[in-house]
N, CA, C and O of each residue as an XYZ file, in Angstrom:
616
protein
N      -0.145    154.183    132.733
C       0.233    155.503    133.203
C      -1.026    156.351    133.297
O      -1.883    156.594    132.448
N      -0.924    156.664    134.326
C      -2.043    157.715    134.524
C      -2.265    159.589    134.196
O      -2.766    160.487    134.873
N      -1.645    159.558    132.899
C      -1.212    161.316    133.145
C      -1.950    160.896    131.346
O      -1.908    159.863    130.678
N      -2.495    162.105    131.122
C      -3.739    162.122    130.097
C      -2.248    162.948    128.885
O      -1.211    163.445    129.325
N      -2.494    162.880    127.933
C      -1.978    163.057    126.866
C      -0.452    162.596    126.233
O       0.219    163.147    125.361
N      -0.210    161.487    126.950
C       1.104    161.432    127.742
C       2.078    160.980    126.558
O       3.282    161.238    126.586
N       1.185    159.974    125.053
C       2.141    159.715    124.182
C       1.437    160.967    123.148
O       2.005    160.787    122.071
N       0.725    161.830    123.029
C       1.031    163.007    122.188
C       2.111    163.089    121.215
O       3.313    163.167    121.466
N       1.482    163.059    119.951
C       2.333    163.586    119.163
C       2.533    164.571    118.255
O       3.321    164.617    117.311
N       1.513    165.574    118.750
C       1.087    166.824    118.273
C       2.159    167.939    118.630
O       2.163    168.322    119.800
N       2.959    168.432    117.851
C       3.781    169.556    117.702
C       3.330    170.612    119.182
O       2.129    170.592    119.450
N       4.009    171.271    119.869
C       3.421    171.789    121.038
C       2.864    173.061    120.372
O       1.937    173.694    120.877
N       3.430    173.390    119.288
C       3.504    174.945    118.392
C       1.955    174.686    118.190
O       1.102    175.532    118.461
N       1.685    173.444    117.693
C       0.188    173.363    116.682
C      -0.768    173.244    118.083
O      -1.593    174.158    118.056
N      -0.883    172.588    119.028
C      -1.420    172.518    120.465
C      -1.551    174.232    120.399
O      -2.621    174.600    119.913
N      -0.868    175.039    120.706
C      -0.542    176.586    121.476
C      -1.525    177.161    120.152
O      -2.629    177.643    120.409
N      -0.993    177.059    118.619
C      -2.082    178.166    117.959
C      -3.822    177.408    118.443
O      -4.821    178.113    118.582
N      -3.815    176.189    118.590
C      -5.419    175.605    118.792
C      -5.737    176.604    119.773
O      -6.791    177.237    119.716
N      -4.827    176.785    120.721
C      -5.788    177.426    122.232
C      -5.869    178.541    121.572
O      -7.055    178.700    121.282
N      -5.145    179.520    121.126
C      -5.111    180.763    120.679
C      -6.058    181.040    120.007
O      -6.432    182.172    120.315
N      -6.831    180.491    119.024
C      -7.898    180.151    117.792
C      -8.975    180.197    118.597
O      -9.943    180.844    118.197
N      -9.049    179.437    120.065
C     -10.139    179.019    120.938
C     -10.549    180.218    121.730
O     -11.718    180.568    121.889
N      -9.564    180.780    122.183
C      -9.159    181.980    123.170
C     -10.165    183.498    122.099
O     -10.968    184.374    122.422
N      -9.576    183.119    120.942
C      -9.998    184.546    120.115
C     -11.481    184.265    119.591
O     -12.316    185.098    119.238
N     -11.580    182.996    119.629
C     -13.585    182.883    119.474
C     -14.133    182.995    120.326
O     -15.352    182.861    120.434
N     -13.362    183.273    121.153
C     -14.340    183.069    122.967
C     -14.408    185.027    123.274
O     -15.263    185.650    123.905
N     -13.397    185.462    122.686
C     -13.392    186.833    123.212
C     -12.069    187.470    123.097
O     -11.945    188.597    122.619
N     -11.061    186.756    123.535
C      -9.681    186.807    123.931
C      -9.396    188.276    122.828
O      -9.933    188.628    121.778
N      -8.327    188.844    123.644
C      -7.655    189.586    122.351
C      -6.213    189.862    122.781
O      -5.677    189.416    123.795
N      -5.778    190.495    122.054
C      -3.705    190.617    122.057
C      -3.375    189.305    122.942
O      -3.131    189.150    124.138
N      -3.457    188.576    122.024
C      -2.861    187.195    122.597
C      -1.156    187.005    122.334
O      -0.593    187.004    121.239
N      -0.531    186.845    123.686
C       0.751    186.888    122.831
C       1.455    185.436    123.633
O       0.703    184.706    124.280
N       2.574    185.195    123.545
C       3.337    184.205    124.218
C       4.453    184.592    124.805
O       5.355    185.243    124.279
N       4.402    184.189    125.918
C       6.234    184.566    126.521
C       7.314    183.155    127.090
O       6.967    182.521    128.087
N       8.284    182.880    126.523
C       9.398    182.201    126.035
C       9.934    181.892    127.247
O       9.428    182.350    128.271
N      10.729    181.300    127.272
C      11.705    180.885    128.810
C      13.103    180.531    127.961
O      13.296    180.534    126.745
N      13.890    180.262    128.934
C      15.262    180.830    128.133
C      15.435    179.797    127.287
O      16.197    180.121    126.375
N      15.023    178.623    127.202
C      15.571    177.777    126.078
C      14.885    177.987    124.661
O      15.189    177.288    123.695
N      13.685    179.272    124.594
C      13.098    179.673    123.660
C      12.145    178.945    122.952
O      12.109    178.711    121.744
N      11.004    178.454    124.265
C      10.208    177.613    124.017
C       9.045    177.937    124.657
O       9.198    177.789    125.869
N       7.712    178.396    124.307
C       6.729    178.682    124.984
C       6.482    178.271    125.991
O       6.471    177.044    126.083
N       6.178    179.070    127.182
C       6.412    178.713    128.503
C       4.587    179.221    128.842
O       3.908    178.612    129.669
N       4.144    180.201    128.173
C       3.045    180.702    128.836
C       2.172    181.180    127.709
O       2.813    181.613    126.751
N       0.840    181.207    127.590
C       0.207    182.348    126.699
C      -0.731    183.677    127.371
O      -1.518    183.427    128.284
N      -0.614    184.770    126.964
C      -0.454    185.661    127.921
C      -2.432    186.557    127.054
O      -2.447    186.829    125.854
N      -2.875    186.646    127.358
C      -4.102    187.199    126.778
C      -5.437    188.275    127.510
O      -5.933    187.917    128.578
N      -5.858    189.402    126.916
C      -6.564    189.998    127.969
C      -8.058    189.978    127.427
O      -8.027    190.011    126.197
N      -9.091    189.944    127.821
C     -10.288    189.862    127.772
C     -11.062    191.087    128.339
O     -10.534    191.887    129.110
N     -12.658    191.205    127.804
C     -13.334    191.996    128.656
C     -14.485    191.571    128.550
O     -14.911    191.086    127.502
N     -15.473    191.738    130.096
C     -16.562    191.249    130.130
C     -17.410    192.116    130.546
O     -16.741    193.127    130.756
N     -18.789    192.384    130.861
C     -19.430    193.196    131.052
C     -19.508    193.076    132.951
O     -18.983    192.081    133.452
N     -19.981    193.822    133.615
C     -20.904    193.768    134.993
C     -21.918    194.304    135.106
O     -22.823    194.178    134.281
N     -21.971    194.816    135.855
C     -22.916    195.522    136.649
C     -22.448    196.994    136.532
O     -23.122    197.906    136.052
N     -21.114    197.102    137.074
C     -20.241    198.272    137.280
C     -20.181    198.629    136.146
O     -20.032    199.850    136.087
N     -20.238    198.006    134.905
C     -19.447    198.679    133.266
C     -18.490    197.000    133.051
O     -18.598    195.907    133.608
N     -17.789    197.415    132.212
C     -17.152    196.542    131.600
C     -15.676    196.318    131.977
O     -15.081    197.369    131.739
N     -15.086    195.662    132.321
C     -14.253    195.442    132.547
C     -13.060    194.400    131.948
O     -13.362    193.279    131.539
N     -11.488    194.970    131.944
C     -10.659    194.026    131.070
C      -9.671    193.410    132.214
O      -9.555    193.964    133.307
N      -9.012    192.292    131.894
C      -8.562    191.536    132.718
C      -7.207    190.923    131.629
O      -7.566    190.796    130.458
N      -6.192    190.666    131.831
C      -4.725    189.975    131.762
C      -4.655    189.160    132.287
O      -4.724    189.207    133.515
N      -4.467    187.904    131.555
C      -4.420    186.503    131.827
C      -3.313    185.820    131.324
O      -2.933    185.793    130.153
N      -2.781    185.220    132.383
C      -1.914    184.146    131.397
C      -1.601    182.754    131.818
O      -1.395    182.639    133.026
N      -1.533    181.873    131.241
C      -2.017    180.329    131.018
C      -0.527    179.930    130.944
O       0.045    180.200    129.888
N       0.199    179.307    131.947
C       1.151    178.765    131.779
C       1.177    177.305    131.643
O       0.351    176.557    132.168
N       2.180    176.929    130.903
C       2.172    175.089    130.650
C       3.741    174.743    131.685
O       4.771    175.280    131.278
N       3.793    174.200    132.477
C       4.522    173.767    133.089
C       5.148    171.797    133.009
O       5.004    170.697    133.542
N       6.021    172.686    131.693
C       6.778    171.555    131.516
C       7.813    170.642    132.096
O       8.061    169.447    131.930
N       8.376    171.659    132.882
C       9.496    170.784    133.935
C       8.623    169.367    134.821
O       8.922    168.174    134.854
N       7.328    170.211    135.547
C       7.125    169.840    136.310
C       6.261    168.014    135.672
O       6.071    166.943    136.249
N       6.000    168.467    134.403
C       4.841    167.569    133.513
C       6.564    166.334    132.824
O       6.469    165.109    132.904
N       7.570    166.849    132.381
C       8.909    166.440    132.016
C       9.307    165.437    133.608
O       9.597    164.244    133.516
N       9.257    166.080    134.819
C       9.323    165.356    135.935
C       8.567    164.046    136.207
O       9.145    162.978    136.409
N       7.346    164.192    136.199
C       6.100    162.818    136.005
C       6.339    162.043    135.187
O       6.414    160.879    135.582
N       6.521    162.254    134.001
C       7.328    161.699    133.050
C       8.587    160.649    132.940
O       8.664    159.566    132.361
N       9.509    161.357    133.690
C      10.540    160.810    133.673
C      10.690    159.574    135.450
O      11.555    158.706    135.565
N       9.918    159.800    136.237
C       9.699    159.130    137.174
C       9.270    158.129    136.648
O      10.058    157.209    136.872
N       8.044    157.661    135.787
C       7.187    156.893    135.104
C       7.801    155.834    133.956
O       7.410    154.849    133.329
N       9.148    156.751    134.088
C       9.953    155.778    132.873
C      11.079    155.147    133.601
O      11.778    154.281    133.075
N      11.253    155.572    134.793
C      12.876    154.848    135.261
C      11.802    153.965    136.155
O      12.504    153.437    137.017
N      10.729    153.644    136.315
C       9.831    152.845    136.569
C      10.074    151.564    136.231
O      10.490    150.589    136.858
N       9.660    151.795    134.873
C       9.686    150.273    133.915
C      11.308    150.520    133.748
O      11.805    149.432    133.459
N      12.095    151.320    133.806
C      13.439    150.749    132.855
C      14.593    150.596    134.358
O      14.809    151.586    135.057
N      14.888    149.965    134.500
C      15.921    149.528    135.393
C      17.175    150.640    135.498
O      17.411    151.269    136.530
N      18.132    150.809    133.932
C      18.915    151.301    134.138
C      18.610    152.658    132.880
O      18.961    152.539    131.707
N      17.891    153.913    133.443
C      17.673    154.344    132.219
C      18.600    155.370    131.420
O      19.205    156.268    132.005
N      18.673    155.150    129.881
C      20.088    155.806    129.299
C      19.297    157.732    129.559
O      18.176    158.222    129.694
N      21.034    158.321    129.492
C      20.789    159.709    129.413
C      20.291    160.323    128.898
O      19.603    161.314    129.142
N      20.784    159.421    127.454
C      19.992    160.049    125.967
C      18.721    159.922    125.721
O      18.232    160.393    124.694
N      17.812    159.093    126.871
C      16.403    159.410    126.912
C      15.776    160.442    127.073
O      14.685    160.701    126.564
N      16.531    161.256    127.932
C      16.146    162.333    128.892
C      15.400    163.302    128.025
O      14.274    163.736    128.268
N      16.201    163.619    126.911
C      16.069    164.225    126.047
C      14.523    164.207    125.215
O      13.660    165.058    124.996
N      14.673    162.926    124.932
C      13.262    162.603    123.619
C      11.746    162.982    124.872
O      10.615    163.275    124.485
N      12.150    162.867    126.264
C      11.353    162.506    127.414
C      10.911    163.834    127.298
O       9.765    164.101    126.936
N      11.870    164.801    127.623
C      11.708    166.545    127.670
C      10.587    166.767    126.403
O       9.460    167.214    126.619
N      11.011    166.436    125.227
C      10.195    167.020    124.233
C       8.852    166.224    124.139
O       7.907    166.790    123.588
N       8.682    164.917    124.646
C       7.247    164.461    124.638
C       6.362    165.336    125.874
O       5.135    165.423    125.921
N       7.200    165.860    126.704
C       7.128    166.678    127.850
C       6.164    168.088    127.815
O       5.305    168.595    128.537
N       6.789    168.377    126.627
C       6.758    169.691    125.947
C       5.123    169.649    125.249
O       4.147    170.375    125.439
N       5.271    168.835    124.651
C       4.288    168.346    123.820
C       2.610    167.965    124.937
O       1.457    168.327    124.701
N       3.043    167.293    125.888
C       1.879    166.479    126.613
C       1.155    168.569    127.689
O       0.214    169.358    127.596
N       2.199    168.428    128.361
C       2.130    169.597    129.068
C       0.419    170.637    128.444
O      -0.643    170.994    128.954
N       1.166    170.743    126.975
C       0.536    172.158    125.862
C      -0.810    171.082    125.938
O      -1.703    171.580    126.625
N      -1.093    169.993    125.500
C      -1.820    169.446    125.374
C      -2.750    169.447    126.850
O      -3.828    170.016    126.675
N      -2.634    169.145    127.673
C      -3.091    169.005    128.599
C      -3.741    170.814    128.891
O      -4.947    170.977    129.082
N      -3.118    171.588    128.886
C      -3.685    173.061    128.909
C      -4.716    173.189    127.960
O      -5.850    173.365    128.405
N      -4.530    173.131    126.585
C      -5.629    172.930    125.779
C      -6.315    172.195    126.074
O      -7.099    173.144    126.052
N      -7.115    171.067    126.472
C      -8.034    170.402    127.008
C      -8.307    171.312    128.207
O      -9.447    171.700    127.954
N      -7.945    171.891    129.372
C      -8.573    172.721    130.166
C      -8.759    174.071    129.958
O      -9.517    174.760    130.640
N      -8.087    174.475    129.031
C      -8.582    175.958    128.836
C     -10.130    175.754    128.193
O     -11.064    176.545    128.321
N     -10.137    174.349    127.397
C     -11.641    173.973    126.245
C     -12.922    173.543    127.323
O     -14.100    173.895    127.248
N     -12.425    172.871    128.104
C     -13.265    172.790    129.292
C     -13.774    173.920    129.869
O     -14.963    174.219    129.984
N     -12.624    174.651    130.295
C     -13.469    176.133    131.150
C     -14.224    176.900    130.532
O     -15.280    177.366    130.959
N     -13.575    177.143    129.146
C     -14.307    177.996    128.229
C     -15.767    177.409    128.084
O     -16.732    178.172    128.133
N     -15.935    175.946    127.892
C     -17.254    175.265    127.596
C     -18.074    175.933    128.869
O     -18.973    176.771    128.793
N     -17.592    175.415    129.895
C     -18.188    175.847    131.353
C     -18.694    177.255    131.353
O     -19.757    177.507    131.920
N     -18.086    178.077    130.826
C     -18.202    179.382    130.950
C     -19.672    179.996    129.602
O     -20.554    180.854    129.626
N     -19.262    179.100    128.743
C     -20.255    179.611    127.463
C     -21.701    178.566    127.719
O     -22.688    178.520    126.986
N     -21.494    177.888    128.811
C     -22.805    177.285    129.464
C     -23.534    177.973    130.700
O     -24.680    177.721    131.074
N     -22.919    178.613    131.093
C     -23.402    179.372    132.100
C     -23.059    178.121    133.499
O     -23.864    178.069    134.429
N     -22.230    177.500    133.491
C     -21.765    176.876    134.581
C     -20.875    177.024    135.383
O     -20.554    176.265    136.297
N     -20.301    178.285    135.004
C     -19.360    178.726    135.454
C     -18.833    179.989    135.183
O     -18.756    179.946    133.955
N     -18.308    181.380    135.611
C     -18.272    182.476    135.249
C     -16.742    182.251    135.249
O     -16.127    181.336    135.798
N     -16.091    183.638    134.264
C     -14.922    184.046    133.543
C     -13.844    183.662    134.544
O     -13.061    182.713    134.511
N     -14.018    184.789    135.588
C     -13.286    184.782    136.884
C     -13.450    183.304    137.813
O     -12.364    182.724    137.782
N     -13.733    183.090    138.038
C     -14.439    181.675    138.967
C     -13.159    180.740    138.500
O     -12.424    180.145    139.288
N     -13.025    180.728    136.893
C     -12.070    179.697    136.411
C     -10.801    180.202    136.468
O      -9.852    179.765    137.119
N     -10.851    181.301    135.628
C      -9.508    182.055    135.377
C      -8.969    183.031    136.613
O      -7.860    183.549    136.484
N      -9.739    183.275    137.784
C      -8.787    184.311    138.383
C      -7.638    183.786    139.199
O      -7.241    184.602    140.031
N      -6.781    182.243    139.172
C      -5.938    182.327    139.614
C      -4.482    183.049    138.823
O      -3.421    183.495    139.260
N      -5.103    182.882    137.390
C      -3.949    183.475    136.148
C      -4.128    184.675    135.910
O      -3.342    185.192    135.116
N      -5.219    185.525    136.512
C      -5.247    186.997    136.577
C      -3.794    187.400    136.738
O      -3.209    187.163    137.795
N      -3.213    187.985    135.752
C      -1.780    188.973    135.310
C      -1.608    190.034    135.832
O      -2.668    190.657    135.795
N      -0.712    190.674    136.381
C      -0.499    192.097    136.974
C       0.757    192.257    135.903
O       1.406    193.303    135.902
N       1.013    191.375    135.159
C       2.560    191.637    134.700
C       3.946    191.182    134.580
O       4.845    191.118    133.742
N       3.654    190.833    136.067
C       4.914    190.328    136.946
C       4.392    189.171    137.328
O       5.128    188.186    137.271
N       3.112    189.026    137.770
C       2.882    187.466    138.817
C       1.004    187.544    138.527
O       0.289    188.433    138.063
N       0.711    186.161    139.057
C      -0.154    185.871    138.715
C      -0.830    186.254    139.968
O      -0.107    186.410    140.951
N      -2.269    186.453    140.108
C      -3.243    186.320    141.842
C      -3.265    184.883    142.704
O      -3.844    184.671    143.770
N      -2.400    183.907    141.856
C      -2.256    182.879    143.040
C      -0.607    182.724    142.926
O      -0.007    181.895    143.610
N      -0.144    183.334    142.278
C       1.397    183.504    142.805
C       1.817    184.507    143.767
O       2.800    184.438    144.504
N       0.665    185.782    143.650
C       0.777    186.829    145.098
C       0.333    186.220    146.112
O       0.927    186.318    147.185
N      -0.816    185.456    145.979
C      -1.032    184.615    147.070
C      -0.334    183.587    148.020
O      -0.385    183.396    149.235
N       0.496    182.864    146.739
C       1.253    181.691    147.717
C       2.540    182.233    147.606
O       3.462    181.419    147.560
N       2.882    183.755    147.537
C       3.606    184.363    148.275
C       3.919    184.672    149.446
O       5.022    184.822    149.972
N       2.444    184.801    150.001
C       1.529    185.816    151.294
C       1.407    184.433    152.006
O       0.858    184.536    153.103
N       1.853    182.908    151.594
C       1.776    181.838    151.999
C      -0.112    182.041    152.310
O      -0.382    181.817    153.490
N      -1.100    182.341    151.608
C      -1.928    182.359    151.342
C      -2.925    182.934    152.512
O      -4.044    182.429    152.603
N      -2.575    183.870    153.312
C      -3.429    184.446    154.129
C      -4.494    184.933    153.779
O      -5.327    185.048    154.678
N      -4.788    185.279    152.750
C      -6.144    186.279    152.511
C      -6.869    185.157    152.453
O      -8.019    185.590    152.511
N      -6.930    184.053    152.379
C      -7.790    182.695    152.373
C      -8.452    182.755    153.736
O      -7.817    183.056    154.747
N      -9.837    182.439    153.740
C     -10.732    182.057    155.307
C      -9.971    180.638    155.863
O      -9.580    179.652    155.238
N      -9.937    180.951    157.225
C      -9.647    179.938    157.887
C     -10.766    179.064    157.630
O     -11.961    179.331    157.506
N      -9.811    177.382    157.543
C     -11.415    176.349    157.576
C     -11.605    176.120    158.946
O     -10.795    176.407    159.827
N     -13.022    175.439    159.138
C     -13.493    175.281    160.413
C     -13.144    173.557    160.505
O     -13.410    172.926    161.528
């Protein structure tokens, strides 16, 4: 299987405080989490500030783990090998789901941050598709706008 953290067996809770721990040595502050209805961390929500040119500036970020979609790969990957697969898998599948997802965010939030505290990469460069207004992210207004503000390629 090709999907990186995939038998994880790290609590998703203990994954989410690691990034949080990572997030607040890097700068991060009012780090909080927001839930989805089955009352399971869906996102971590955090604002930062960096200096410019202009003055300093703060920014709202938030880092979603997208478990359905990571629970989906998953479960394709298993009715793979299993011919007829039981229901009651579905279940244990969701929560390794849960688990791989958080994991997989933590490894890229640790990456960017590295990138960023190397000078290989600036704050925004990585993070401004999760730039927060609140409501939606700058690449969820975007692939709203079905992404017009993008240059045409040649």
């Amino acid at each position: 299987m090709n999907i990186k953290n995939y038998t994880s067996s790290v609590p998703a809770e203990t994954t989410i405080g690691q990034i949080e721990a990572k997030l607040a040595a890097s700068g991060a502050s009012g780090i909080m989490k927001l839930y989805n209805p089955a009352g399971k961390v869906s996102s971590l929500v955090f604002k930062t500030e960096f200096k410019t040119e202009a003055g300093t500036k703060t920014y709202t970020v938030r880092v979603p783990a997208n478990v359905q979609k990571c629970y989906d790969a998953l479960w394709k990957e298993h009715c793979k090998r299993v011919s007829r697969p039981k229901e009651s898998t579905k279940t244990a599948i969701m929560d390794q789901a849960h688990r791989t997802a958080w994991r997989i965010v933590q490894d890229w939030v640790e990456i960017q941050l590295s990138m960023i505290a190397m000078e290989q990469a600036q704050f925004l460069e990585v993070f401004m598709p999760y730039i927060f207004d609140g409501k939606h992210t700058y690449f969820e207004h975007h692939q709203a706008n079905q992404f017009k503000a993008l240059p045409q390629s040649t």
